[in-house]
C-alpha positions as CSV (number, residue, x, y, z in Angstrom):
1,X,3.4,-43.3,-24.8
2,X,5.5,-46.1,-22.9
3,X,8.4,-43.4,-22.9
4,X,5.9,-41.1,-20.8
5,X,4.7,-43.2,-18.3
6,X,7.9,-44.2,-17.5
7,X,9.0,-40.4,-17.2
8,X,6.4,-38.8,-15.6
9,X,8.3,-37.1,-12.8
10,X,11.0,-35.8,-14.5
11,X,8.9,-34.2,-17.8
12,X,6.4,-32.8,-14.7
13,X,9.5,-31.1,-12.8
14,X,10.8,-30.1,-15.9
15,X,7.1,-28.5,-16.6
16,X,6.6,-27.0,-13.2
17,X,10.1,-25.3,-13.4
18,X,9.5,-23.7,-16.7
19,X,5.8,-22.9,-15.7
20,X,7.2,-21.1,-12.2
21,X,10.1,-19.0,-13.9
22,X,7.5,-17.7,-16.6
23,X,4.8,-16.8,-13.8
24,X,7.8,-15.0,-12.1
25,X,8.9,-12.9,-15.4
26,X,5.1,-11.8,-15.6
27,X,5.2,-10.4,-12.4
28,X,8.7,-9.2,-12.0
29,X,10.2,-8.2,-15.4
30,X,9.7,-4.2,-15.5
31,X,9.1,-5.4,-19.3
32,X,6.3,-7.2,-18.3
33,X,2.8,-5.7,-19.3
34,X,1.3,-7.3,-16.0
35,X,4.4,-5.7,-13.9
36,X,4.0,-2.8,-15.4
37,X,0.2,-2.8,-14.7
38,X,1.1,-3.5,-11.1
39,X,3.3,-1.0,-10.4
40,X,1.1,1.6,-11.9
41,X,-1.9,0.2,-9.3
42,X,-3.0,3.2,-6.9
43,X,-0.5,5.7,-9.1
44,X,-1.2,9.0,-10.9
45,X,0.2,9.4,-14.3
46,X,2.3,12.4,-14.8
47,X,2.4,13.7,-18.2
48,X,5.0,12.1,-20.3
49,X,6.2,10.1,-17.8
50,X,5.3,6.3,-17.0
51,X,5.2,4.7,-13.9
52,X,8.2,2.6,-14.5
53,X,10.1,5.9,-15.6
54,X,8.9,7.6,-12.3
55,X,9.8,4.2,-10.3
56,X,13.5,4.4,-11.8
57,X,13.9,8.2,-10.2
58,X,13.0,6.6,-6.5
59,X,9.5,8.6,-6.9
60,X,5.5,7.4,-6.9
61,X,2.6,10.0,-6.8
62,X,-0.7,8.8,-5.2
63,X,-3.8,10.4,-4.9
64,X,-3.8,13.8,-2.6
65,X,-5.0,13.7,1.2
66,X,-4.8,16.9,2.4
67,X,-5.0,20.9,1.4
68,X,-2.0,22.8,0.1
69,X,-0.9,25.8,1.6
70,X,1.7,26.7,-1.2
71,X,-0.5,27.6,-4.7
72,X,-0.3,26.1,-8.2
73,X,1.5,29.4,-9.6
74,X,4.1,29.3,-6.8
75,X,5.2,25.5,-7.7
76,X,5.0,27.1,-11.2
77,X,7.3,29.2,-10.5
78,X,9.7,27.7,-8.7
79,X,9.8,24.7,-11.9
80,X,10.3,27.8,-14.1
81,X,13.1,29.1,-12.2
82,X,14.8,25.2,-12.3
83,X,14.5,24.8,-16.0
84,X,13.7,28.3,-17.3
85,X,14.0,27.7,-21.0
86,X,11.0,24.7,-20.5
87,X,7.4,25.2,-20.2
88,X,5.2,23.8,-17.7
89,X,2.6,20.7,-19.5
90,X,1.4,19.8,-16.3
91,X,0.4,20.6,-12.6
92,X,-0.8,17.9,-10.0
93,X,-1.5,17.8,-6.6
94,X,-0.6,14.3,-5.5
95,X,1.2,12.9,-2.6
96,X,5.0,11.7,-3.0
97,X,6.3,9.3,-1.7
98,X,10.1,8.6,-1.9
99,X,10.5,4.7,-2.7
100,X,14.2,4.6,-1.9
101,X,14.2,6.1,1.1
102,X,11.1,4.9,2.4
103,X,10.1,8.3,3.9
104,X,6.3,9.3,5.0
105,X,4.4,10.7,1.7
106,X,4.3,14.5,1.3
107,X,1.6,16.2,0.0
108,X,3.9,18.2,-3.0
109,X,3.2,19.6,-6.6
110,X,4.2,17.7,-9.5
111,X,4.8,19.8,-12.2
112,X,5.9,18.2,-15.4
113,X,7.8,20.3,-18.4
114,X,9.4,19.9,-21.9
115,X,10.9,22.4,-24.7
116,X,10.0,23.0,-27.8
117,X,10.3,20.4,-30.3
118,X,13.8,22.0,-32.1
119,X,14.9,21.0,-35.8
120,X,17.4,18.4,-34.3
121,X,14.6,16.1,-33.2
122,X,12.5,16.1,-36.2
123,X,13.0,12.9,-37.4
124,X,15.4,11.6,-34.8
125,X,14.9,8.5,-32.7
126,X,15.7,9.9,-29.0
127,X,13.2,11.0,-27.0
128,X,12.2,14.6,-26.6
129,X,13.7,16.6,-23.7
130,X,11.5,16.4,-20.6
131,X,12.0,17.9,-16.5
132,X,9.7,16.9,-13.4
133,X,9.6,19.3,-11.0
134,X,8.3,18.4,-7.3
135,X,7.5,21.2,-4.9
136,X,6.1,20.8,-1.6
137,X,2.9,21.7,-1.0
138,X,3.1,23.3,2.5
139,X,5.8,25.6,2.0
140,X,6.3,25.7,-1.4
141,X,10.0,24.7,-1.6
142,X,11.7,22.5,-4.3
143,X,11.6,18.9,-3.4
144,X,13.5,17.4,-5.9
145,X,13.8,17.8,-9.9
146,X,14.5,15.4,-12.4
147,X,15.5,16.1,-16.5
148,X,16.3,13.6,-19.4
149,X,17.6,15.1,-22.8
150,X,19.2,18.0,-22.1
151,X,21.8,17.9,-24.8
């Protein structure tokens, strides 16, 4: 015990310094289960894709504030004509909000897809192909699209 009274402020720097770089990988590491939680605060989930995935393409959807002009069927339409061999899982209203550019929200239609699971993925580790479609809401025009596993 002598050898920690005499090294109190060096073991309690020591201790702070580890203490603040683990509160900071909590909060900051994407891998984080609390970052995680925090970036998905005030979020709607798309089908089959997580907030971090949807955070790595520049986009968040929040709730909807406002009444679309452009229908369900027409942002169907236009995802179908992007990706026409997927099928649509999926159709929100929500409000998107580009996080790279820092633009005002848009009141848009998210409108999530996949294929059919083929005989190459049965038992395979990668991840089963999968498209996000955004259409704006007002005029029914393709905001941006997004697809992973297209072989």
């Amino acid at each position: 015990m002598r050898w920690l009274s005499r090294h109190q402020i060096p073991v309690l720097v020591v201790l702070l310094v580890v203490m603040t770089w683990g509160a900071l990988w909590v909060v900051y590491d994407y891998r984080s289960p609390v970052s995680q939680f925090l970036r998905g605060v005030g979020t709607v989930q798309l089908e089959g894709w997580s907030a971090y995935d949807l955070d790595t393409q520049c986009v968040r959807l929040e709730e909807a504030d406002g009444t679309p002009t452009a229908t369900a069927e027409s942002a169907s339409q236009v995802a179908r004509k992007s990706y026409p061999t997927g099928y649509v899982r999926e159709i929100l209203l929500i409000s998107y909000r580009d996080t790279c550019s820092g633009a005002a929200p848009r009141l848009a239609w998210a409108v999530a897809m996949a294929w059919p699971v083929t005989v190459n993925l049965v038992g395979s580790t990668a991840a089963p192909p999968r498209a996000m479609v955004l259409v704006d809401a007002k005029s029914g025009k393709l905001i941006v699209s997004h697809a992973e596993g297209q072989g």
